[in-house]
Backbone as CSV, one residue per row, in Angstrom:
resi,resn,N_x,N_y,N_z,CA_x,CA_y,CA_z,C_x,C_y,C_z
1,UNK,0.844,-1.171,0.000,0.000,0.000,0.000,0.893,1.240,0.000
2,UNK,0.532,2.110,-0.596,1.267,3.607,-1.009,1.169,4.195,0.149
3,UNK,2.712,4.605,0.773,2.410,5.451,1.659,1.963,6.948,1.288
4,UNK,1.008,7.426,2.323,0.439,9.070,2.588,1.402,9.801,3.370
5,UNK,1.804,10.773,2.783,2.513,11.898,3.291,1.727,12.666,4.105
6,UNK,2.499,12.753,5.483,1.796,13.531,6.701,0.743,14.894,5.944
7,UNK,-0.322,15.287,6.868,-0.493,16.710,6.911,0.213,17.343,7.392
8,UNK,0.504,19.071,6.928,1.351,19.756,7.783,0.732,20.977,7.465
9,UNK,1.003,21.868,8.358,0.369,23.220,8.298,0.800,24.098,7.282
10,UNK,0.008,24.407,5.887,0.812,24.978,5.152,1.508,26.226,4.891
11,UNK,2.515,26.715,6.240,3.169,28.137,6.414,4.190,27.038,6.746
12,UNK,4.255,25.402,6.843,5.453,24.656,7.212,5.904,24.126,6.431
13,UNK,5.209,24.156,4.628,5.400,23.654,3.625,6.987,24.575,3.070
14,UNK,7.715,23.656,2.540,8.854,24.178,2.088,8.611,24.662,0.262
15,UNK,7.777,23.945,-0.405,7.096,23.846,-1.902,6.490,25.563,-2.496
16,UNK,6.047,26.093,-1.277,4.932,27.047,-1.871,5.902,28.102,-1.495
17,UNK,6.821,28.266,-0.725,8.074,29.377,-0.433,9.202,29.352,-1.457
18,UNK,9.697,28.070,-2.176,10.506,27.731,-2.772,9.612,28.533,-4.098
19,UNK,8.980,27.906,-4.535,7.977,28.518,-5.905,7.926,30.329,-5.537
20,UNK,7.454,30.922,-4.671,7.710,31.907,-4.576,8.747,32.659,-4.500
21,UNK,9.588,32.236,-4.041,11.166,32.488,-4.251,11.442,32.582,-5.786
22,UNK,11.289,31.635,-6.660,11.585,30.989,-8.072,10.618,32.166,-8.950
23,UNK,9.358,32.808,-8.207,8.791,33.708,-9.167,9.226,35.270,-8.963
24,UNK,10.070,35.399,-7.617,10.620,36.211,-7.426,11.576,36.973,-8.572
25,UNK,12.674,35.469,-8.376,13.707,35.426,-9.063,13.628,35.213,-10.977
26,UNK,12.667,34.912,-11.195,11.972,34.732,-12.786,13.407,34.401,-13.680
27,UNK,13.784,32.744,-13.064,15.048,32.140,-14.026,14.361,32.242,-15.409
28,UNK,15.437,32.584,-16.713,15.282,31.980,-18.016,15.261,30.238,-17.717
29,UNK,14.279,29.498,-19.075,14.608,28.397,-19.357,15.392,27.564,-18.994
30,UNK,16.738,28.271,-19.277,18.081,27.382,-19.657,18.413,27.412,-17.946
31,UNK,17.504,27.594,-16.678,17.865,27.575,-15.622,16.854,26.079,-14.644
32,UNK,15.881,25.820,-15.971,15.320,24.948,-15.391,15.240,23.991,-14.849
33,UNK,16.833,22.968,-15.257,16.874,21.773,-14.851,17.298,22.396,-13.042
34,UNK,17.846,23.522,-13.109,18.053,23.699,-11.310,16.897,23.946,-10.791
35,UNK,15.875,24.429,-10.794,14.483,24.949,-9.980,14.022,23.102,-10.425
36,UNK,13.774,22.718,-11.381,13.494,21.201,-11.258,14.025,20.472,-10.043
37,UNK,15.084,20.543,-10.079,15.886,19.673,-8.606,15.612,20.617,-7.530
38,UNK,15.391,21.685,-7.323,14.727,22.779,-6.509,13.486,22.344,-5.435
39,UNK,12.592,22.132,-6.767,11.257,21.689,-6.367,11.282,20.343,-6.131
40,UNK,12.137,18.921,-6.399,11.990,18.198,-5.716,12.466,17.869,-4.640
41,UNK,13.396,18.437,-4.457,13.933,18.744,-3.100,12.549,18.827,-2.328
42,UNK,12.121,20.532,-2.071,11.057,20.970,-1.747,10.235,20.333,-1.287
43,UNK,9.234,19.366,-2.407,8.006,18.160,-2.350,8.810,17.047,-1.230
44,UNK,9.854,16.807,-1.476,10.306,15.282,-1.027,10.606,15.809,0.621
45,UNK,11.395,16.956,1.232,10.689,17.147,2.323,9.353,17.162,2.978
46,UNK,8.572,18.125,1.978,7.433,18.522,2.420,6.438,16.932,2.756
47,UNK,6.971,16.039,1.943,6.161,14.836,2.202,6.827,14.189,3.543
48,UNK,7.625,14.514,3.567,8.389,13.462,5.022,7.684,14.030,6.426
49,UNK,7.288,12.792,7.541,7.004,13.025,8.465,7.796,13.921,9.516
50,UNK,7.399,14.372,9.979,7.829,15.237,10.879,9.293,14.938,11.554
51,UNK,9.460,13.796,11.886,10.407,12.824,12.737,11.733,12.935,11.219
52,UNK,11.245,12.075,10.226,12.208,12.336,8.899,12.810,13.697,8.561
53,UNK,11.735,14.874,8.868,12.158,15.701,8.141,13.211,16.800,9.156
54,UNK,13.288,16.856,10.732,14.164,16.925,11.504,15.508,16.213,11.390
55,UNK,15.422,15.169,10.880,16.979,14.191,10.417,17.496,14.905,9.667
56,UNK,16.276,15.419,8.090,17.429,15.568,7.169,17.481,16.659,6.862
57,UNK,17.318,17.699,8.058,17.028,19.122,7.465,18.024,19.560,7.656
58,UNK,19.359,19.652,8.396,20.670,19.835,8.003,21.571,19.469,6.376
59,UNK,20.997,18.319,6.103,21.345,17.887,5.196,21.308,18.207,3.771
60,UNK,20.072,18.715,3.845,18.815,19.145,2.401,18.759,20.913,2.843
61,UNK,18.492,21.287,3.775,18.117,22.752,3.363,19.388,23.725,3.041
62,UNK,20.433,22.978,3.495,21.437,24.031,2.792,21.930,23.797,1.426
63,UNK,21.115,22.950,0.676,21.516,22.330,-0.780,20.425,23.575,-1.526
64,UNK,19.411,23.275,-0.899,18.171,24.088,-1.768,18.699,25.599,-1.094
65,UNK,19.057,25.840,-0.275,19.397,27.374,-0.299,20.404,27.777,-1.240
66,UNK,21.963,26.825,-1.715,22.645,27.154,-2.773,22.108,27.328,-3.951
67,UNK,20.613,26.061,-4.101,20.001,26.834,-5.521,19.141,27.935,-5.860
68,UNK,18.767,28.320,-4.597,18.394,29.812,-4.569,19.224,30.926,-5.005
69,UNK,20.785,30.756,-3.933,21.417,31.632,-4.491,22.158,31.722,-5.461
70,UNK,22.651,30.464,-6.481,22.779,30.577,-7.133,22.347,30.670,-8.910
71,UNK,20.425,30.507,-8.361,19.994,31.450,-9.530,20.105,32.897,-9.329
72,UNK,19.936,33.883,-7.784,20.392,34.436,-8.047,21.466,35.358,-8.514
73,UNK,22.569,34.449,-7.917,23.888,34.681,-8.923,24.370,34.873,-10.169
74,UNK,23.402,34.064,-11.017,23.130,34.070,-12.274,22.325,34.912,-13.019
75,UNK,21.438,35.418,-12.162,20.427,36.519,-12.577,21.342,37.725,-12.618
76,UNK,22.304,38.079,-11.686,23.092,38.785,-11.802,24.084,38.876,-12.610
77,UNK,24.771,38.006,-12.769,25.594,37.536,-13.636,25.864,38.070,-15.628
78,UNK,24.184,37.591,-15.755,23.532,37.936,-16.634,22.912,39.391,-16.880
79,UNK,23.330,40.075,-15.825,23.576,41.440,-15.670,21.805,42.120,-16.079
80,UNK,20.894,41.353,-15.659,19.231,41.375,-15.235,19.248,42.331,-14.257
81,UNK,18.130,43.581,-14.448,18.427,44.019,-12.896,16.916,43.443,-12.148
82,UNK,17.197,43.926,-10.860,16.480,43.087,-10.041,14.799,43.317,-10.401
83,UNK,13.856,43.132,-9.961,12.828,43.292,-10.108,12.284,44.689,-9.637
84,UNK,11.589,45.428,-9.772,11.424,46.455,-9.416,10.039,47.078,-8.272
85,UNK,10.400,46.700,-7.217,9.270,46.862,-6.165,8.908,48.375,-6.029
86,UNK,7.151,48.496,-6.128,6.423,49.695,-6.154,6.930,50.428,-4.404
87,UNK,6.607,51.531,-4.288,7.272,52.135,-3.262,6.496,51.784,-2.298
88,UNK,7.304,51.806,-0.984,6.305,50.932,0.436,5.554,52.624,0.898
89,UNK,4.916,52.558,2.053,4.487,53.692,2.013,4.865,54.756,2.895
90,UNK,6.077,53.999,3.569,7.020,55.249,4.300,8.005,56.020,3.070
91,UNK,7.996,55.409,2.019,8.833,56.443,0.994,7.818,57.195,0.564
92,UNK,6.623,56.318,0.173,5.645,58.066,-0.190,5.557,58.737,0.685
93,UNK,5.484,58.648,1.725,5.274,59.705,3.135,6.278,60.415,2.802
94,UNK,7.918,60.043,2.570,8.949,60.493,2.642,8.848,61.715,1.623
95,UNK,8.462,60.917,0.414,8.456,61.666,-0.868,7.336,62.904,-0.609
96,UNK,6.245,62.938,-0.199,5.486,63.724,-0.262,5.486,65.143,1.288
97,UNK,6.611,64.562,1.465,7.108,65.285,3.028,8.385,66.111,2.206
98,UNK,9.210,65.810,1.469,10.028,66.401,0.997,9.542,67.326,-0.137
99,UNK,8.439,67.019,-0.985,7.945,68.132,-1.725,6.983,69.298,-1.285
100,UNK,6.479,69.047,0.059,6.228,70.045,0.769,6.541,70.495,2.094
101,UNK,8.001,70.607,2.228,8.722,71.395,3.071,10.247,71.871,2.326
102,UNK,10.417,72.828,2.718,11.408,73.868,1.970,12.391,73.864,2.877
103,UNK,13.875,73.447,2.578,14.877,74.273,3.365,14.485,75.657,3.664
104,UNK,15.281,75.275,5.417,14.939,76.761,6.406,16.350,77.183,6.107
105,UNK,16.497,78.427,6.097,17.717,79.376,6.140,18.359,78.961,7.473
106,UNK,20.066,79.251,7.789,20.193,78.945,9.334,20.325,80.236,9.734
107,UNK,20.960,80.298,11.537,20.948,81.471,11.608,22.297,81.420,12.035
């Protein structure tokens, strides 16, 4: 009989952070066979029981963190610039604080 992979709370899933990471980072193609081994990494924790996945999480999460950084290494590399995040809203505050106040003269 096929074993069932535990439930786990999904903010403990490693799959749906990894993918978000990966859409972050938006590899070309020719980067796929690494996010492939990425994501099974990912799944093949995410399926291990709780007890398994304490064993091998020394083992495995610093493999899948090198392929993080080294798509982004490559994104860089490839001289991509980063993605471009809309302004949070302490810079508009900032921005709209600086267009209406004027340098004071000193005395």
């Amino acid at each position: 009989m096929p074993r069932r992979p535990p439930l786990h709370d999904v903010d403990d899933l490693l799959t749906p952070a990894f993918d978000a990471a990966i859409q972050a980072i938006e590899p070309p193609a020719s980067d796929g066979a690494l996010v492939q081994l990425g994501r099974v990494t990912a799944r093949t924790l995410d399926a291990m029981s709780n007890a398994e996945r304490r064993a091998m999480w020394g083992q495995t999460l610093p493999g899948l963190l090198k392929i993080l950084v080294e798509l982004e290494r490559r994104r860089e590399k490839r001289g991509e610039p980063e993605a471009k995040k809309p302004p949070s809203q302490l810079d508009l505050l900032r921005q709209a604080h600086a267009r209406t106040t004027r340098p004071r003269g000193g005395l």
